[in-house]
C-alpha positions in Angstrom: -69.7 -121.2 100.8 -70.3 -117.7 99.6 -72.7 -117.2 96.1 -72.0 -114.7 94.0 -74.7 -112.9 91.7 -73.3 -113.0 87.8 -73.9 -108.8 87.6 -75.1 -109.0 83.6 -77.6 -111.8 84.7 -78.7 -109.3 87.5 -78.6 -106.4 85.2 -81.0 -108.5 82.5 -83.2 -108.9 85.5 -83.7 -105.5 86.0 -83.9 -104.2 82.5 -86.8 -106.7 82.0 -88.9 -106.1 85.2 -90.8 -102.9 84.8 -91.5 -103.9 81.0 -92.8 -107.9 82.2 -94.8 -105.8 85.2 -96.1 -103.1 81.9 -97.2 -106.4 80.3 -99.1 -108.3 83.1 -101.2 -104.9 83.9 -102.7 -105.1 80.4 -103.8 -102.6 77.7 -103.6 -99.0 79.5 -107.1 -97.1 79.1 -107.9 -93.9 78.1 -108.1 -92.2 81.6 -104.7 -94.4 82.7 -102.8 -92.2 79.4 -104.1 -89.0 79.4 -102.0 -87.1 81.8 -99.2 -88.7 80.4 -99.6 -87.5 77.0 -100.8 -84.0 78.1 -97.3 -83.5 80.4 -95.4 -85.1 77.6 -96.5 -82.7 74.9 -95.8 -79.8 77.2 -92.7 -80.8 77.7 -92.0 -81.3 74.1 -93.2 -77.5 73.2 -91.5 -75.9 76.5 -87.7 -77.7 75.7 -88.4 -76.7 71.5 -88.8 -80.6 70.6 -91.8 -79.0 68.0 -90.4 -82.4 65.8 -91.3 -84.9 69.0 -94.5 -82.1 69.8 -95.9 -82.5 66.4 -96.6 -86.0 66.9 -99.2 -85.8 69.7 -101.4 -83.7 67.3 -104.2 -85.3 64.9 -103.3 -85.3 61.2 -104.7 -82.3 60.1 -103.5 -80.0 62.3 -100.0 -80.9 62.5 -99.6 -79.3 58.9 -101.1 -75.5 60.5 -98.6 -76.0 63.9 -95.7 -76.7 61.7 -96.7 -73.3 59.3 -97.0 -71.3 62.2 -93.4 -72.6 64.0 -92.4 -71.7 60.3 -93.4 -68.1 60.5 -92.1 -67.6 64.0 -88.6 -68.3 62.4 -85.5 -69.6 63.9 -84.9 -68.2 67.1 -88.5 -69.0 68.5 -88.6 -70.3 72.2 -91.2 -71.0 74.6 -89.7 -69.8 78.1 -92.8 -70.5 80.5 -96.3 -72.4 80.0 -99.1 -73.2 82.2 -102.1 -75.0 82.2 -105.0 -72.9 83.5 -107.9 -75.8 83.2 -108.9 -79.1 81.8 -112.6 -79.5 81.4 -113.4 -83.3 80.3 -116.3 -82.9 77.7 -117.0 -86.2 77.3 -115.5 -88.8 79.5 -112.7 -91.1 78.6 -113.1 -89.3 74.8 -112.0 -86.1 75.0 -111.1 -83.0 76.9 -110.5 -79.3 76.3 -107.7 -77.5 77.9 -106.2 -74.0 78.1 -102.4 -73.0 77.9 -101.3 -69.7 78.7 -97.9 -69.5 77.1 -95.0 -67.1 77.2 -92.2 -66.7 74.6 -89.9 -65.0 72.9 -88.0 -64.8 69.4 -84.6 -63.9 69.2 -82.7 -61.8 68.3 -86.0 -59.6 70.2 -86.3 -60.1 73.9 -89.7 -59.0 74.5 -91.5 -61.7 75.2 -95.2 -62.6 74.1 -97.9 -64.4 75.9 -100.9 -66.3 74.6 -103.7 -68.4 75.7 -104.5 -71.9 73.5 -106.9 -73.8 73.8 -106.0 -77.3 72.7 -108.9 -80.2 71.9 -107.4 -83.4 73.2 -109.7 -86.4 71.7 -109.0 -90.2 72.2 -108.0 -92.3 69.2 -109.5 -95.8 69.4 -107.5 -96.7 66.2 -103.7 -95.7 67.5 -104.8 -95.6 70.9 -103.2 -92.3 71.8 -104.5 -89.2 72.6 -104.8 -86.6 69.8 -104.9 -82.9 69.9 -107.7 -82.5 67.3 -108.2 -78.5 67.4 -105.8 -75.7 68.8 -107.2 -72.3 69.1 -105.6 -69.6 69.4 -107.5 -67.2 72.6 
């Protein structure tokens, strides 16, 4: 006699499995998330998500970032980035690191480079990391 797997039970399965696995490895820490949220902010800036981008900054800066995409107008795209260094200033609480980014805003081709450096600090209350100082180099 043959069995048969029901496919949706199966499907349910493995749907649930990474998020039960998530669960049973406990609260992530501060090292575990960092890399994570550093890569996904870049990504966020280099595909023009500033909307997702803005939310991986602390309060009080997201106001300045969202001025400055303001004055770089429409057609404002970030075609290359690069992290030069991360330098941890104080373990597991925050870190300092330097962008060089290139971009260009249409209808102009010539593109524009720049070096940030952004202050990544951990927030025990949400926690997240936070970009808590961006300066521009």
């Amino acid at each position: 006699m043959s069995r048969r797997i029901n496919t949706s039970a199966l499907g349910l399965i493995l749907l649930a499995a990474p998020l039960w696995l998530q669960a049973c490895a406990g609260a992530q820490s501060p090292a575990d998330t960092f890399q994570r949220d550093l890569d996904a902010y870049h990504a966020h800036l280099r595909w023009g998500r500033f909307d997702e981008a803005v939310n991986y900054l602390a309060e009080d800066e997201r106001e300045e970032f969202l001025g400055e995409l303001e004055q770089r107008g429409e057609g404002y795209q970030i075609t290359d980035f690069e992290v030069k260094s991360v330098t941890v200033t104080e373990p597991n609480k925050e870190a300092q690191v330097v962008v060089w980014i290139q971009s260009y805003r249409l209808p102009s081709t010539t593109m524009r480079a720049e070096t940030t450096v952004e202050t990544w600090s951990w927030d025990d209350k949400f926690m997240t990391w936070q970009i808590t100082d961006l300066e521009k180099r």
